[in-house]
C-alpha positions as CSV (number, residue, x, y, z in Angstrom):
1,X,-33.1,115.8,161.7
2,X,-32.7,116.3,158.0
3,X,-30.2,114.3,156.4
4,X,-27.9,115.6,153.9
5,X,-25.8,112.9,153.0
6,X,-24.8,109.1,154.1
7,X,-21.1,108.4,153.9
8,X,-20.1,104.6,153.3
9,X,-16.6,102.7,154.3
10,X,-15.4,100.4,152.7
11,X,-15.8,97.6,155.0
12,X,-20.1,98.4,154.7
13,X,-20.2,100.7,158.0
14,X,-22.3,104.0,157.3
15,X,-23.2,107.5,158.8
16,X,-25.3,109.8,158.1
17,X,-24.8,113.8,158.1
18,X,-27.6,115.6,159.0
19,X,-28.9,119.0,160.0
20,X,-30.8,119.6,163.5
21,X,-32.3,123.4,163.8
22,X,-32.9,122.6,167.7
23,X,-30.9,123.6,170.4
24,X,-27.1,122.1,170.4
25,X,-27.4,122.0,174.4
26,X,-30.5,119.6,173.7
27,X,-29.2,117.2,171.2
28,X,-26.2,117.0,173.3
29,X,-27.6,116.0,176.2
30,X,-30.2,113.8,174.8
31,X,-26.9,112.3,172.9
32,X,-28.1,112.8,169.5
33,X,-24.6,114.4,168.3
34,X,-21.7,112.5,167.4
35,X,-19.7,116.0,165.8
36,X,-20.4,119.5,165.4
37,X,-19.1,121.2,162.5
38,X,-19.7,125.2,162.5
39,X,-18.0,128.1,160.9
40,X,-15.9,129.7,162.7
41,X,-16.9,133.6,162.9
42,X,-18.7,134.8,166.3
43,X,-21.3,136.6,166.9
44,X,-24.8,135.6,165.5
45,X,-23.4,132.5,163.8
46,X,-23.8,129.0,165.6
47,X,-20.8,129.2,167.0
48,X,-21.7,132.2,168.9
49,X,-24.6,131.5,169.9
50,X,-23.5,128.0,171.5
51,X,-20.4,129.4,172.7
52,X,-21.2,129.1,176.5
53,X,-22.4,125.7,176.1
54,X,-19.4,124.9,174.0
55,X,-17.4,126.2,176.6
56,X,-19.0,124.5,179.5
57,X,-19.3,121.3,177.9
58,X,-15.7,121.3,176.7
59,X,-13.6,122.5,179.4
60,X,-12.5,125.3,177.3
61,X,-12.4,128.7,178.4
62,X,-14.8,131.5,176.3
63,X,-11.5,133.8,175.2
64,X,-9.6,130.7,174.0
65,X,-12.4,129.1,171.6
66,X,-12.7,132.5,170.3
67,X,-8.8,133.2,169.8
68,X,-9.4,129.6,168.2
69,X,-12.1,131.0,166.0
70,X,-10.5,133.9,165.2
71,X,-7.1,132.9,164.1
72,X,-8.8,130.3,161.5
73,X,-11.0,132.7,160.2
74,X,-8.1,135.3,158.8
């Protein structure tokens, strides 16, 4: 993972934001992610290509995380 940036509270607890280029399905499972931030278009963005695991892994249907997707984006 390469780290981007480490965020501090106030009360001395820390996390750190970084970037994995492997497989979301992998880091997932292996429990290495605590959020997923992505943009929001489909298609060849990360979003799209971890749509079906997103899906899956959320409960969420395909269509909807794609209405989702599409509403923010316009």
């Amino acid at each position: 993972m390469l780290a981007i940036a480490t965020l501090e509270s106030r009360m001395g607890g820390r996390t750190t934001i970084g970037h994995d280029g492997s497989s979301l399905e992998t880091c997932a499972r292996n429990g290495d992610v605590d959020a997923y931030i992505v943009a929001t278009e489909d298609g060849f963005s990360p979003l799209g290509m971890n749509l079906r695991f997103l899906s899956g892994d959320l409960g969420v249907p395909m269509d909807e995380i794609k209405r989702l997707a599409d509403w923010n984006r316009f």
